[in-house]
MIMI-346225 format. One record per atom (N, C-alpha, C): residue number from 0; residue in one letter; x negated, z, y. Coordinates in nm, 2 decimals, m for minus. Atoms other than C-alpha are relative to their C-alpha. Layout:
+-----+---------+--------+--------+--------+
! num ! residuo !     xx !     zz !     yy !
+-----+---------+--------+--------+--------+
! NUM !       A !      X !      Z !      Y !
...
+-----+---------+--------+--------+--------+
% end
This chain:
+-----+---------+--------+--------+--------+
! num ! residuo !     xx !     zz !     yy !
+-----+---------+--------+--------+--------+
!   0 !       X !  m0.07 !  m0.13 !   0.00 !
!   0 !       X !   0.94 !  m2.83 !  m0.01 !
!   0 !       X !  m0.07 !   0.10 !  m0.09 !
!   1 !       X !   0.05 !  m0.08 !   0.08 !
!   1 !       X !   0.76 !  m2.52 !  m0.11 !
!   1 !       X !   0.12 !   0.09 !  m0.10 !
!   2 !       X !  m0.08 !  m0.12 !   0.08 !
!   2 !       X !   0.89 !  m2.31 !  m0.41 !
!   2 !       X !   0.04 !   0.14 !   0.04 !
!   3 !       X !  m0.05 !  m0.13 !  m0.10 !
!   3 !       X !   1.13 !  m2.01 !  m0.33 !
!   3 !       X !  m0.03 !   0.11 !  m0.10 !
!   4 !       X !   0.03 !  m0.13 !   0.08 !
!   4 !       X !   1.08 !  m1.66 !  m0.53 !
!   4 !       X !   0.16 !   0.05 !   0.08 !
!   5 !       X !  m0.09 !  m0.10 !  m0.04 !
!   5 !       X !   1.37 !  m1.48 !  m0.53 !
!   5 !       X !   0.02 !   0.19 !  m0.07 !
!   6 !       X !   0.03 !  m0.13 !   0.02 !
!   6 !       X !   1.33 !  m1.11 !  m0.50 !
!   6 !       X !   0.15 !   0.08 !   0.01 !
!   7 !       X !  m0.06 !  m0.04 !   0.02 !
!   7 !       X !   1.68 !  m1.02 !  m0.48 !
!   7 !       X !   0.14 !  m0.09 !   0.02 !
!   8 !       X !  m0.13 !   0.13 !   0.01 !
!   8 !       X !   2.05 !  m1.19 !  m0.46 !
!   8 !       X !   0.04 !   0.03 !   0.11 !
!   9 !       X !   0.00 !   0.07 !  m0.11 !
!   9 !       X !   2.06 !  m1.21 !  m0.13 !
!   9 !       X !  m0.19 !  m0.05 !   0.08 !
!  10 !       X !   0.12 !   0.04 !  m0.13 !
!  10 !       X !   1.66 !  m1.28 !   0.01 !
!  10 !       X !  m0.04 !  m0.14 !  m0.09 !
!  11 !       X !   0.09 !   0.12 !   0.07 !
!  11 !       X !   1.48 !  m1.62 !  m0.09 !
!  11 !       X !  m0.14 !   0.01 !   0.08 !
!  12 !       X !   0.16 !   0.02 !  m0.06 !
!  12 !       X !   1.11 !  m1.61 !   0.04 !
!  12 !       X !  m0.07 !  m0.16 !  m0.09 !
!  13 !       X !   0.05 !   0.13 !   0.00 !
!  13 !       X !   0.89 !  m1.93 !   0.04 !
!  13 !       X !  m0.15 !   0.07 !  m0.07 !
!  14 !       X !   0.12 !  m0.06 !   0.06 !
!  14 !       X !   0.56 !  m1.89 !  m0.12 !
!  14 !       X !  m0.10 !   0.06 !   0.09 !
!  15 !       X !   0.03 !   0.01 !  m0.09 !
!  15 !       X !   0.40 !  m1.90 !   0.17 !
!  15 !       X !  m0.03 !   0.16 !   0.02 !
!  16 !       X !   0.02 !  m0.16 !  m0.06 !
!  16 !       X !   0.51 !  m1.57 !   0.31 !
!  16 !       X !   0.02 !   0.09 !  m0.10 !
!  17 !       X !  m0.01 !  m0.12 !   0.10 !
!  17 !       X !   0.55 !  m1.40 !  m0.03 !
!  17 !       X !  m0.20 !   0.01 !  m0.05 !
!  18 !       X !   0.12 !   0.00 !   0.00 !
!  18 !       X !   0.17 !  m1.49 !  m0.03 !
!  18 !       X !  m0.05 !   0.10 !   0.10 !
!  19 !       X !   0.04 !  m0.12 !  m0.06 !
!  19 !       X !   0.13 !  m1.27 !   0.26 !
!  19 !       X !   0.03 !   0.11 !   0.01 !
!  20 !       X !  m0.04 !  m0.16 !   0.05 !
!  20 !       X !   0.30 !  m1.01 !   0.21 !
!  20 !       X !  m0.07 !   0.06 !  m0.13 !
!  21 !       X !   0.07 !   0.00 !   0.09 !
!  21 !       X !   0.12 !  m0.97 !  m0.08 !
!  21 !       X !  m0.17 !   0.05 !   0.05 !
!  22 !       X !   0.11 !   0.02 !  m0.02 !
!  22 !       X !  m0.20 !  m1.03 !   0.08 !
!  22 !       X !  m0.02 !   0.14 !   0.13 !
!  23 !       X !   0.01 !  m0.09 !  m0.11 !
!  23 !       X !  m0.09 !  m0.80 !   0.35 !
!  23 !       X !   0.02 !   0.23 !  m0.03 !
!  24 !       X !  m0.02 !  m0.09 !   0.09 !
!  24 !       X !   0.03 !  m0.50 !   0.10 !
!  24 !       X !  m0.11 !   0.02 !  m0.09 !
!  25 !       X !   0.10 !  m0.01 !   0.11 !
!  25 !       X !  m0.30 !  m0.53 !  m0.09 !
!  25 !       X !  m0.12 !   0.06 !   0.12 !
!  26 !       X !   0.08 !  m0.07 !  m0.11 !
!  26 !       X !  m0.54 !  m0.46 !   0.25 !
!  26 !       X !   0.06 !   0.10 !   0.00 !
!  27 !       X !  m0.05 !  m0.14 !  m0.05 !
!  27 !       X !  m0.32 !  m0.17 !   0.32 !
!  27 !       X !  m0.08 !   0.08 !  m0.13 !
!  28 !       X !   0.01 !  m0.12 !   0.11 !
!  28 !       X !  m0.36 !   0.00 !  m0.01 !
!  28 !       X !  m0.18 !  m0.02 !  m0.01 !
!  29 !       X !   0.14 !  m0.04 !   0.02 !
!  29 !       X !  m0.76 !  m0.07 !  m0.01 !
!  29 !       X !  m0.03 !   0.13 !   0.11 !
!  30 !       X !   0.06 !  m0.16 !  m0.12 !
!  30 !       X !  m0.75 !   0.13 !   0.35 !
!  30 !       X !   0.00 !   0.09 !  m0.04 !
!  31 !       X !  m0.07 !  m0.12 !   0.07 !
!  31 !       X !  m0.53 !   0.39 !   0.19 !
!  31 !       X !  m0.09 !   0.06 !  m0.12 !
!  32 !       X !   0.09 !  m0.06 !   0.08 !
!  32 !       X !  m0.76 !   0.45 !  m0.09 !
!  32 !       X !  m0.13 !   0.03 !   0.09 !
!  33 !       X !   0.10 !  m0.03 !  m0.07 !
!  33 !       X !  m1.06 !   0.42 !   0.08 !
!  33 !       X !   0.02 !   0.13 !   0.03 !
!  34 !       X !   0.02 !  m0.08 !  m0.11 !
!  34 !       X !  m0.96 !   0.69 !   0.31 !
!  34 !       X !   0.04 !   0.12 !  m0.10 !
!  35 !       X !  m0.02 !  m0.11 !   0.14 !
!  35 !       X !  m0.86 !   0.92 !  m0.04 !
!  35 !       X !  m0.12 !   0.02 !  m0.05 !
!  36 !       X !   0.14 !  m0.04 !   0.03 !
!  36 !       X !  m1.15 !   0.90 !  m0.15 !
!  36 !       X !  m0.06 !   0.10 !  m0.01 !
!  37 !       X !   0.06 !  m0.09 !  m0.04 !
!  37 !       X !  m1.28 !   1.18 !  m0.23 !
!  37 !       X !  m0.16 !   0.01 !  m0.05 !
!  38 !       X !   0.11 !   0.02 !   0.01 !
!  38 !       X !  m1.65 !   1.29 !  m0.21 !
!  38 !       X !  m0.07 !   0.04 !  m0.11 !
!  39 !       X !   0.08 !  m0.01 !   0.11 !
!  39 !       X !  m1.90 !   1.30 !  m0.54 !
!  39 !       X !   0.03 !   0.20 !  m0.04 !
!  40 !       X !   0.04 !  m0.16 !   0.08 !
!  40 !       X !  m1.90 !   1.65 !  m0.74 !
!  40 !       X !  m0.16 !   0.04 !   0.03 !
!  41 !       X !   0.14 !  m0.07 !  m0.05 !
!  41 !       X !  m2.22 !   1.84 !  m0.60 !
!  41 !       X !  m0.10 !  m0.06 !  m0.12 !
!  42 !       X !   0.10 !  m0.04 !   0.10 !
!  42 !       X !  m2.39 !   1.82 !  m0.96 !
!  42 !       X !  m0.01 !  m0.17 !   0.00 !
!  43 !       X !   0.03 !   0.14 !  m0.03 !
!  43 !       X !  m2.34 !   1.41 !  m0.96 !
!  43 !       X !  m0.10 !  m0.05 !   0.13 !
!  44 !       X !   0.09 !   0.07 !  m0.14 !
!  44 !       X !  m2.46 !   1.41 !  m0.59 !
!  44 !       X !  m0.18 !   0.04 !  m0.07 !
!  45 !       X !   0.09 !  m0.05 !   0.03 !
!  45 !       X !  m2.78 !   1.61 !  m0.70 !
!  45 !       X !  m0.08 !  m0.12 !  m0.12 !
!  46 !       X !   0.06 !   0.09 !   0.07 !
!  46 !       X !  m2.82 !   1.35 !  m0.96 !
!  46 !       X !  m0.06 !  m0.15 !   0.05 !
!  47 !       X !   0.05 !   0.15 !  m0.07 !
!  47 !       X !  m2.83 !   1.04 !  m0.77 !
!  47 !       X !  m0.12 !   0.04 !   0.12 !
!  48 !       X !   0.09 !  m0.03 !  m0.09 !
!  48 !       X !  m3.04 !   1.25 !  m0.51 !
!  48 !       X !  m0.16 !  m0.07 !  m0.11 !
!  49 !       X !   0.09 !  m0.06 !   0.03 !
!  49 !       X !  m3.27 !   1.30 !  m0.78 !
!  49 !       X !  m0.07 !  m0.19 !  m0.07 !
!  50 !       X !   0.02 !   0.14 !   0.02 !
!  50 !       X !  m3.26 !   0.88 !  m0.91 !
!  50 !       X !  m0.07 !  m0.07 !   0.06 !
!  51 !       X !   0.07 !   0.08 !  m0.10 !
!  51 !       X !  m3.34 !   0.81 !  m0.57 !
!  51 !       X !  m0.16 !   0.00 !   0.01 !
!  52 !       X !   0.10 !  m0.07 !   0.01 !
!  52 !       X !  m3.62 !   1.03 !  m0.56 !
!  52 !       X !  m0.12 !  m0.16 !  m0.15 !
!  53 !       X !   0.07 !   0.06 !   0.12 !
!  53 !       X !  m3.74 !   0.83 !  m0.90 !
!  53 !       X !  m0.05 !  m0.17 !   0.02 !
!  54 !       X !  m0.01 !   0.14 !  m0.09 !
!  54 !       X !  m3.67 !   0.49 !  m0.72 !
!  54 !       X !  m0.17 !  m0.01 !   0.06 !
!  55 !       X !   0.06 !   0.03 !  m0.11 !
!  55 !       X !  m3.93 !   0.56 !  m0.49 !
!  55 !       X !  m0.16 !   0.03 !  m0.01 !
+-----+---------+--------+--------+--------+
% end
């Protein structure tokens, strides 16, 4: 018998699916950021332009 977690006084979840939900709440919020993301400050981009540049 797996261990229960209890999240409130009435739900009992199994480890199981409190593993997924979990696992399923954590993908979301990478999408969610991801898609916030916002893009570099011009004078940063200009910098790494310029790294590349040195790279090569």
């Amino acid at each position: 018998m797996e261990p229960h977690s209890r999240i409130s006084d009435d739900i009992d979840i199994d480890h199981k699916t409190s593993r997924s939900i979990c696992d399923e709440v954590g993908e979301q919020l990478q999408q969610d950021l991801s898609l916030e993301a916002s893009p570099l400050p011009p004078y940063l981009d200009r910098l790494i332009d310029e790294l590349r540049k040195q790279d090569t």
